[in-house]
N, C-alpha and C positions, 0 to 999 in steps of 0.2 A: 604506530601511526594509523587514525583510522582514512578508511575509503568510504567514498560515497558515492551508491549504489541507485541508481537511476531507475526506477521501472513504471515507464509510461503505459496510459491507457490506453491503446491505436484503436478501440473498437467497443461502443457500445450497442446491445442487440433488445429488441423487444422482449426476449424472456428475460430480462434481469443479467446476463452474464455481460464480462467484458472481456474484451482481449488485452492481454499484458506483453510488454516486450519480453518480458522474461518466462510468459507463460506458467506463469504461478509459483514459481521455484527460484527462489534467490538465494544464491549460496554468500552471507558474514561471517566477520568473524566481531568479536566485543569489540567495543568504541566503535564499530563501523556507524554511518547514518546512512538512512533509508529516504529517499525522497519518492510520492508519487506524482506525477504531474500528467497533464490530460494535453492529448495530442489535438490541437484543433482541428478542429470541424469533422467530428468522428461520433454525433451523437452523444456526445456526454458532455453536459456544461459545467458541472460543478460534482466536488468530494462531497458528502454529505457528512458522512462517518467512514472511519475504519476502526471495528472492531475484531476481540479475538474472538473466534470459532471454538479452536481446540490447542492442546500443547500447554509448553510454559513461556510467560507475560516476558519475556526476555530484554525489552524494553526500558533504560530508566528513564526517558523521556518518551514517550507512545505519541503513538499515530495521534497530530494537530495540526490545523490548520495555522499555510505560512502564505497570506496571499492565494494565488491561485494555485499553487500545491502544498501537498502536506507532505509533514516530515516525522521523522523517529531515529532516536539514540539507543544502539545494542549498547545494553548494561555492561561493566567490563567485569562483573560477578556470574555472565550468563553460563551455565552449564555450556561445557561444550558438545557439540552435534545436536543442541536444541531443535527443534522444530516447534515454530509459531505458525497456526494457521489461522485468517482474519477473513472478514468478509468486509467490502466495500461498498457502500449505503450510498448512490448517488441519484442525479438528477439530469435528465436530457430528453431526447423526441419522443421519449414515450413516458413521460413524467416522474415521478419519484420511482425509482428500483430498488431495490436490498440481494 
């Protein structure tokens, strides 16, 4: 049965970085889904992108936009103790960030 793993954005700062509920570290397992959604009024208006950084794409559905958050399906093929590392491309008081 998959779970679905919640990690909001509570914080976006001038140099580009955001703060995560989970603090960057989300432990799945396959078929789990990934939701990001952005906590209002925290400086961040909008996802732009989530791409991957480093690791393997563990994804069979990857980070798109669903409304105003986006979502991702763990493949149920993914190696297990993956690590995906991604970076969030987004949009708020200090204009575009990566």
């Amino acid at each position: 049965m998959s779970v679905k793993h919640e990690i909001k954005i509570k914080q976006g700062y001038a140099d580009g970085t955001l703060k995560l509920s989970d603090n960057g570290h989300t432990k799945a397992d396959n078929k789990d889904l990934i939701n990001w959604v952005i906590k209002k009024n925290k400086n961040v208006t909008s996802i732009e992108n989530i791409q991957i950084k480093s690791g393997t794409d563990i994804f069979i559905v990857g980070p798109h936009a669903n409304g105003d958050e986006w979502n991702a399906e763990i493949n149920n093929d993914a190696p297990y103790n993956s690590e995906y590392e991604y970076s969030i491309s987004w949009k708020g008081t200090w204009g575009p960030k990566s």
